[in-house]
MARBA-3410 file (N, C-alpha, C, O; in Angstrom, 1 decimal):
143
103.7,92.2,75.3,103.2,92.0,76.7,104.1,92.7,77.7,105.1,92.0,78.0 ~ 104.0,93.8,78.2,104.3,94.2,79.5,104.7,93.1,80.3,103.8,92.3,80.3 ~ 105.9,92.5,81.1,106.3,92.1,82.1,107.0,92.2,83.4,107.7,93.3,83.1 ~ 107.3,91.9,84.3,108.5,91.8,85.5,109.7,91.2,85.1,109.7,90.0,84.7 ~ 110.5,91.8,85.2,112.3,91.3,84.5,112.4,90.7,85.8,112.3,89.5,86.0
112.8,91.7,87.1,112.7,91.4,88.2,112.7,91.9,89.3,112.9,93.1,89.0 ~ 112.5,91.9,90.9,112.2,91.9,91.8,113.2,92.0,92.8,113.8,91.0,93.2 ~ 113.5,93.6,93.4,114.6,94.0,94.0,114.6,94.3,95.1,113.7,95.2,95.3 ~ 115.4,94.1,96.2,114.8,94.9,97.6,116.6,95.4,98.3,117.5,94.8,97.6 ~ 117.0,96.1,99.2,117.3,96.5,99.6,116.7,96.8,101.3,115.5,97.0,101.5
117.7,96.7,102.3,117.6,96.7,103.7,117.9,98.2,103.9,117.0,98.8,104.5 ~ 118.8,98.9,103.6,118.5,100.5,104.0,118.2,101.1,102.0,118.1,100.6,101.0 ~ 118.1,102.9,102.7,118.0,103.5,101.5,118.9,104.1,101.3,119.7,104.5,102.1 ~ 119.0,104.4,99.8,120.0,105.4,98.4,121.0,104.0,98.6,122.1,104.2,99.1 ~ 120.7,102.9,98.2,122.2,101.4,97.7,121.0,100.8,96.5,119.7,100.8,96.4
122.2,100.6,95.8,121.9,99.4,95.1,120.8,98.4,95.5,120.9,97.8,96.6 ~ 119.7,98.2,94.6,118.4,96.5,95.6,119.4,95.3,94.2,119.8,95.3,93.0 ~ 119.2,94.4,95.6,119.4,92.9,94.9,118.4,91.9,94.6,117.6,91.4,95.5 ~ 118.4,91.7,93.2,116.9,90.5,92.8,117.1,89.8,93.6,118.2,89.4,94.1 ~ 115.5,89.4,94.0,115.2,88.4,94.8,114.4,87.3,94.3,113.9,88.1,93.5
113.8,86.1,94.1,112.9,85.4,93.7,111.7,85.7,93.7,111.1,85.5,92.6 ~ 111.0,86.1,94.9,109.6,87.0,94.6,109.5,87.7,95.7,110.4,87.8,96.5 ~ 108.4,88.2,95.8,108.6,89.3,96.7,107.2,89.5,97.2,106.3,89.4,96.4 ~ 106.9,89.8,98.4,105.5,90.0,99.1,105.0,91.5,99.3,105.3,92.1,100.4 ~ 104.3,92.1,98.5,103.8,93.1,98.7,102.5,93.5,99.4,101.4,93.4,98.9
102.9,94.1,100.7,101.6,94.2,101.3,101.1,95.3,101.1,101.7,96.1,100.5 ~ 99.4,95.8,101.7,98.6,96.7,101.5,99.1,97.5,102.2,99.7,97.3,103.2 ~ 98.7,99.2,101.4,99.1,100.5,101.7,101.0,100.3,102.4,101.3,100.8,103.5 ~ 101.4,99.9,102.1,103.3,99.3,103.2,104.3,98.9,101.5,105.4,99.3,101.2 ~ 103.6,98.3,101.0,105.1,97.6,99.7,106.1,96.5,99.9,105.8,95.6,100.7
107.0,96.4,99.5,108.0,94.8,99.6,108.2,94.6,100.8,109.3,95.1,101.1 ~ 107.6,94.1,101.6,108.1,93.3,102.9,109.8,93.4,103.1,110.5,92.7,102.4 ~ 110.0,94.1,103.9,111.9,93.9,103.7,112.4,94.7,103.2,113.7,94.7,103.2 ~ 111.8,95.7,102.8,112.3,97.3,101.7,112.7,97.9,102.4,112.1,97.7,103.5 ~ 113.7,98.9,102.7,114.0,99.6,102.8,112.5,101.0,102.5,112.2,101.9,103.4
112.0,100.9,101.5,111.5,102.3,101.0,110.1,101.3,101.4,109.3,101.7,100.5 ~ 109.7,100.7,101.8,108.3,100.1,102.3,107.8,101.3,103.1,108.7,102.1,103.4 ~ 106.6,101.5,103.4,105.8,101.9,105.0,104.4,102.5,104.2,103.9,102.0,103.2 ~ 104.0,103.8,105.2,102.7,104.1,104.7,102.9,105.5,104.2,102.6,106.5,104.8 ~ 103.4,105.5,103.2,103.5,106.8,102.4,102.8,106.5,100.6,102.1,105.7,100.2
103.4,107.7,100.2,103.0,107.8,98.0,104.0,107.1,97.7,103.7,106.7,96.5 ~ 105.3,106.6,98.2,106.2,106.2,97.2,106.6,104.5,98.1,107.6,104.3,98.8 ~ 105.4,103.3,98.0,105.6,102.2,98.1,106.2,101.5,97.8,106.5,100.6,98.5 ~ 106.6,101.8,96.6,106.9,100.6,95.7,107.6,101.6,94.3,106.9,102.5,93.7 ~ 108.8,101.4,94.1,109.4,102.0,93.3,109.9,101.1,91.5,110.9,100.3,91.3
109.2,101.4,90.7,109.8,101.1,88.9,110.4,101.9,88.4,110.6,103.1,88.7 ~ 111.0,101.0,87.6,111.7,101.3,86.4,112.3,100.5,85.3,113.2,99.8,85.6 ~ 111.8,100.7,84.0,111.8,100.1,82.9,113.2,99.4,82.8,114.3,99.9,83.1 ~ 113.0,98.0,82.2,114.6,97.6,81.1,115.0,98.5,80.1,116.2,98.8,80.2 ~ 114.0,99.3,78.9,114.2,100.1,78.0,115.2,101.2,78.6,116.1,101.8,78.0
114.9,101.5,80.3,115.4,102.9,80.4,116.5,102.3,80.7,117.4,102.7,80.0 ~ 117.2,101.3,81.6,118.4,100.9,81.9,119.3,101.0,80.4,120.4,101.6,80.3 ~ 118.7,100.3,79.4,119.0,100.1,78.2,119.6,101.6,77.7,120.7,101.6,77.2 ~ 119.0,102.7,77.9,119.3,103.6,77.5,121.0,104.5,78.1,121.9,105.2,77.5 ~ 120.6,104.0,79.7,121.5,104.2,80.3,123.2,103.6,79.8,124.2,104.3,79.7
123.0,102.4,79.8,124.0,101.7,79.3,124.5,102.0,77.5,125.6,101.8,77.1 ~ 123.4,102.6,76.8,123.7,102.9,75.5,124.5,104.7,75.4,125.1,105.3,74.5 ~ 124.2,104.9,76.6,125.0,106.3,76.7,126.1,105.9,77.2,126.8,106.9,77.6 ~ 126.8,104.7,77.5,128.4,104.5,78.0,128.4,104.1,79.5,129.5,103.9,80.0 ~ 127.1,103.9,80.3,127.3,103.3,81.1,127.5,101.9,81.3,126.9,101.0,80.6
128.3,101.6,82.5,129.2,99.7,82.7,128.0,99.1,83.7,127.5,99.6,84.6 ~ 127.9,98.1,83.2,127.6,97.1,84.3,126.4,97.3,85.1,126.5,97.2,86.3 ~ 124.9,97.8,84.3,124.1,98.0,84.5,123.5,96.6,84.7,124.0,95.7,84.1 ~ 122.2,96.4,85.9,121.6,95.6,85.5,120.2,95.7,86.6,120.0,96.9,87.1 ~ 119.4,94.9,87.0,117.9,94.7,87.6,118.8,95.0,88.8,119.9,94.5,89.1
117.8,96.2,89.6,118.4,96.6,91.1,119.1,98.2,90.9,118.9,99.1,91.6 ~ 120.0,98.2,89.9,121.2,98.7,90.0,120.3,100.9,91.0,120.6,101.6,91.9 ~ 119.2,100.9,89.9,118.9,102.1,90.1,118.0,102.1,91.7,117.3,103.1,92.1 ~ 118.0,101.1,92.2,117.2,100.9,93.5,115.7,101.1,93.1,115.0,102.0,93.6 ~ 115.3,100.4,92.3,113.8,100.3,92.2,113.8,98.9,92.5,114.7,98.1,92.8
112.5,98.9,92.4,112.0,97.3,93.6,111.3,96.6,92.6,111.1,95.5,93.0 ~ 110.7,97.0,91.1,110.4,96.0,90.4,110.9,96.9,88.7,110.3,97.9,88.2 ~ 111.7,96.3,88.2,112.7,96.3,87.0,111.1,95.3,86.0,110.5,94.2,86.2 ~ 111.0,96.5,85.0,109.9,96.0,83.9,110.3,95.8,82.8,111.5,95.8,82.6 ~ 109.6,95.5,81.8,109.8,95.5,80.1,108.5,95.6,79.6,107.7,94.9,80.1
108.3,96.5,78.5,107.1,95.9,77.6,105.9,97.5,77.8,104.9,97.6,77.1 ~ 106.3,98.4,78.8,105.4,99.1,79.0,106.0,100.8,79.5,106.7,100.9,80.5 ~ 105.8,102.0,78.9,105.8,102.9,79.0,105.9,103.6,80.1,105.3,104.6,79.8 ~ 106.4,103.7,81.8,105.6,103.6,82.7,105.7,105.0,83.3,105.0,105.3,84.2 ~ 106.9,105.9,82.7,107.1,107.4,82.4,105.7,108.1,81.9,105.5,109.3,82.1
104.7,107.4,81.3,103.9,107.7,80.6,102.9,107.7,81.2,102.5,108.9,81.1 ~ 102.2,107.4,81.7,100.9,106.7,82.6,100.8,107.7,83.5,101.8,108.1,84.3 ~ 99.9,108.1,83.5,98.9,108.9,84.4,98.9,108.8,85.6,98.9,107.6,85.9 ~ 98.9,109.5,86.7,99.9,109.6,88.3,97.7,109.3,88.1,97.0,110.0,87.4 ~ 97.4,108.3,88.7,96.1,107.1,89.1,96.0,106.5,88.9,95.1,105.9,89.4
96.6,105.8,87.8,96.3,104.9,86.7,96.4,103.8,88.0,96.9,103.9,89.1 ~ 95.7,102.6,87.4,96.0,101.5,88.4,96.4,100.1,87.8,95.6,99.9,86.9 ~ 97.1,99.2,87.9,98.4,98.3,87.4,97.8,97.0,88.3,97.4,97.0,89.4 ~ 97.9,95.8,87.2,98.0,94.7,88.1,99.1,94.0,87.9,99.4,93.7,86.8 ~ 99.8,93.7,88.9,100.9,92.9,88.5,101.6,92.4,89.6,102.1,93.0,90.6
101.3,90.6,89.1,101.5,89.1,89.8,100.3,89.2,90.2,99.2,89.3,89.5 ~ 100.4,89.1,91.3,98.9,88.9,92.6,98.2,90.3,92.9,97.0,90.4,93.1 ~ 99.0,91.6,92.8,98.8,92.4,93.3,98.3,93.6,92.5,98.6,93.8,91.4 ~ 97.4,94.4,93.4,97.9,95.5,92.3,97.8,96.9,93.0,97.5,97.1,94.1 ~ 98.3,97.8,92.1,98.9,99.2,92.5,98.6,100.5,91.8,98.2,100.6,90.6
98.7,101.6,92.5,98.1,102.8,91.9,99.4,103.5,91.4,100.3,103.3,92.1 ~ 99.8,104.3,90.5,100.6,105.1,90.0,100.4,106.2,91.1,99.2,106.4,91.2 ~ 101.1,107.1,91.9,101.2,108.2,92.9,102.1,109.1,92.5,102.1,110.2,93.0 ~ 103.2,109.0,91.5,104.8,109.8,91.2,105.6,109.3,90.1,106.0,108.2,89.9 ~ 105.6,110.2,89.4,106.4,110.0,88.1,107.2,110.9,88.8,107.0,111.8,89.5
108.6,109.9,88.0,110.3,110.8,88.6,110.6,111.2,90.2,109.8,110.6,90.9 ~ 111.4,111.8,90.7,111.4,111.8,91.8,113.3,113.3,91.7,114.0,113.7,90.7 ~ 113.5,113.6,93.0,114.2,114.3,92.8,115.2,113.4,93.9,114.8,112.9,94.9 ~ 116.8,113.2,93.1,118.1,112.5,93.4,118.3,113.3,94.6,117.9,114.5,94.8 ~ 118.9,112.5,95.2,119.0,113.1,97.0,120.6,113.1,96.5,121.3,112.6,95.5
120.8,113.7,97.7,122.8,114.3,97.5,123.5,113.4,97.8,122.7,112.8,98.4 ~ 124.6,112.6,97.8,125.1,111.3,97.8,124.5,110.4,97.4,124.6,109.3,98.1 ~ 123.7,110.3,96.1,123.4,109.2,95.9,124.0,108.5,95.4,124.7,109.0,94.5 ~ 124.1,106.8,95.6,125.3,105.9,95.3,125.0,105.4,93.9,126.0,105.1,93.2 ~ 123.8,105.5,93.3,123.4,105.3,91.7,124.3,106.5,91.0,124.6,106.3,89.9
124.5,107.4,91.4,124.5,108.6,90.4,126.0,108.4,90.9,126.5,107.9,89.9 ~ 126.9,108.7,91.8,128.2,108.3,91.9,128.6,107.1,90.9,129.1,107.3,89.9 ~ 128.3,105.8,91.3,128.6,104.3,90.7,128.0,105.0,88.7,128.6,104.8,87.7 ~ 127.3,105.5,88.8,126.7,105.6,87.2,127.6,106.8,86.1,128.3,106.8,85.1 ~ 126.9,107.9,87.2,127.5,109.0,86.7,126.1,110.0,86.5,126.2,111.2,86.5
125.2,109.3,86.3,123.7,109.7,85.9,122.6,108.5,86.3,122.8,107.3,86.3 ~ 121.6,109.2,86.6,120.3,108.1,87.4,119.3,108.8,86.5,119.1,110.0,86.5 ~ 118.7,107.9,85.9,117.3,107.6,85.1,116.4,107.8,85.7,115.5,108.5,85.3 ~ 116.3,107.1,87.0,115.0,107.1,87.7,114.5,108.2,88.0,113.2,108.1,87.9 ~ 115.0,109.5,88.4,114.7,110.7,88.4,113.8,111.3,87.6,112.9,112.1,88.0
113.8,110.9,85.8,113.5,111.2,85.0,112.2,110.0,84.4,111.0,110.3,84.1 ~ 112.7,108.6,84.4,111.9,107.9,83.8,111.2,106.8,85.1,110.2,106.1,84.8 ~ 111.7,106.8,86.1,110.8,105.9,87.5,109.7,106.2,87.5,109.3,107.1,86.9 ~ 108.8,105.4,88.2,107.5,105.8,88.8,107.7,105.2,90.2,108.6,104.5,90.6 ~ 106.3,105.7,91.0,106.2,105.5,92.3,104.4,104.4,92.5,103.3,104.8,92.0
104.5,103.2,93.4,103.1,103.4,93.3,103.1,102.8,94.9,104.0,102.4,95.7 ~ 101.5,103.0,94.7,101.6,102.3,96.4,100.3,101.2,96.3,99.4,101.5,95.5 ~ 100.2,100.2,97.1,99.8,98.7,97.0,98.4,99.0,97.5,98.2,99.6,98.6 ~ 97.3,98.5,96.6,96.0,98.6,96.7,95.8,97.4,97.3,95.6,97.3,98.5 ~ 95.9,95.7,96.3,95.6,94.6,97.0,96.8,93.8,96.6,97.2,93.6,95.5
97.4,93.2,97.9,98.5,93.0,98.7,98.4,91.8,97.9,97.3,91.6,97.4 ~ 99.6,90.6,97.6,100.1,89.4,96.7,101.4,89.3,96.6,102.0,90.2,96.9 ~ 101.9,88.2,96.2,103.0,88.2,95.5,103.8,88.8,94.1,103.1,89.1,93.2 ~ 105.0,88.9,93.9,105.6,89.3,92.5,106.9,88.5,92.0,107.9,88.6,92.7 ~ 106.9,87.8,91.1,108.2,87.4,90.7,108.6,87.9,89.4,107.7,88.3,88.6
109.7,87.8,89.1,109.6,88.0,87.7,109.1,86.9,86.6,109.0,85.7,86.8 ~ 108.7,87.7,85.3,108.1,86.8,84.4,106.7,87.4,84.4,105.8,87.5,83.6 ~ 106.7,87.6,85.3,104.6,88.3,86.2,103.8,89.6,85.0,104.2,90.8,84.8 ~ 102.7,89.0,84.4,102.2,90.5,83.6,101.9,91.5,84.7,101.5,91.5,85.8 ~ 102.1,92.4,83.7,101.6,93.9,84.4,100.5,94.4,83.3,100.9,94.6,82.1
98.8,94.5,83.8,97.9,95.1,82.8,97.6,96.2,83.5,97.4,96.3,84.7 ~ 97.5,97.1,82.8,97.2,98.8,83.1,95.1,98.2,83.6,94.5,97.7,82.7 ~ 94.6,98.3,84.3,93.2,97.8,84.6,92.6,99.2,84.1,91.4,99.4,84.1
END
């Protein structure tokens, strides 16, 4: 089963997000409180436990939910994989896939603190169809 590990936000962009208990995702805008919220393609920013996992198995310290500034930290599902439309339900809400990967902006504090950023390579982007809550524990079904 695909799930939500957890639920991350951040007040400006390129820092670290800190889990939060749940999180309100509104239509076409993303986590209420985001930093990377508004009305654009990249709403709402993933990225897998497996890939953190991988991060950390290459010698990286002290990885954990947030670290790569995505806003909802998964498990259980492929999300590198999935088709830029596909559409996702998960908690209350659900969302369209718009961007696989993204290109690292120049100071970024993940790739300093890391050494290397995943998200680049294994993130996705989506933006909020019908607006709900998310906490972790929450399935995510590919609809």
């Amino acid at each position: 089963m695909a799930k939500v590990v957890a639920v991350n936000i951040s007040a400006t962009k390129g820092v670290i997000k800190e889990p939060i208990e749940k999180g309100y995702f509104a239509f076409n805008h993303g986590l209420e409180g985001d930093a990377h919220a508004g009305d654009w393609h990249r709403q709402v920013s993933l990225l897998s436990q497996e890939s953190i996992d991988k991060m950390t198995a290459s010698g990286a310290d002290n990885l954990s939910a947030g670290k790569f500034a995505e806003n909802l930290t998964t498990e259980g599902i492929v999300l590198y994989e999935l088709p830029i439309g596909t559409k996702l339900k998960i908690g209350e809400t659900e969302m369209e896939v718009t961007q696989i990967g993204k290109e690292c902006h120049k100071g970024c504090a993940i790739r300093e603190l890391v050494g290397d950023c995943v998200m680049p390579r294994e993130g996705i982007f989506t933006k909020v169809l019908v607006p709900g809550w998310i906490k972790a524990g929450d399935e995510i079904t590919i609809i």
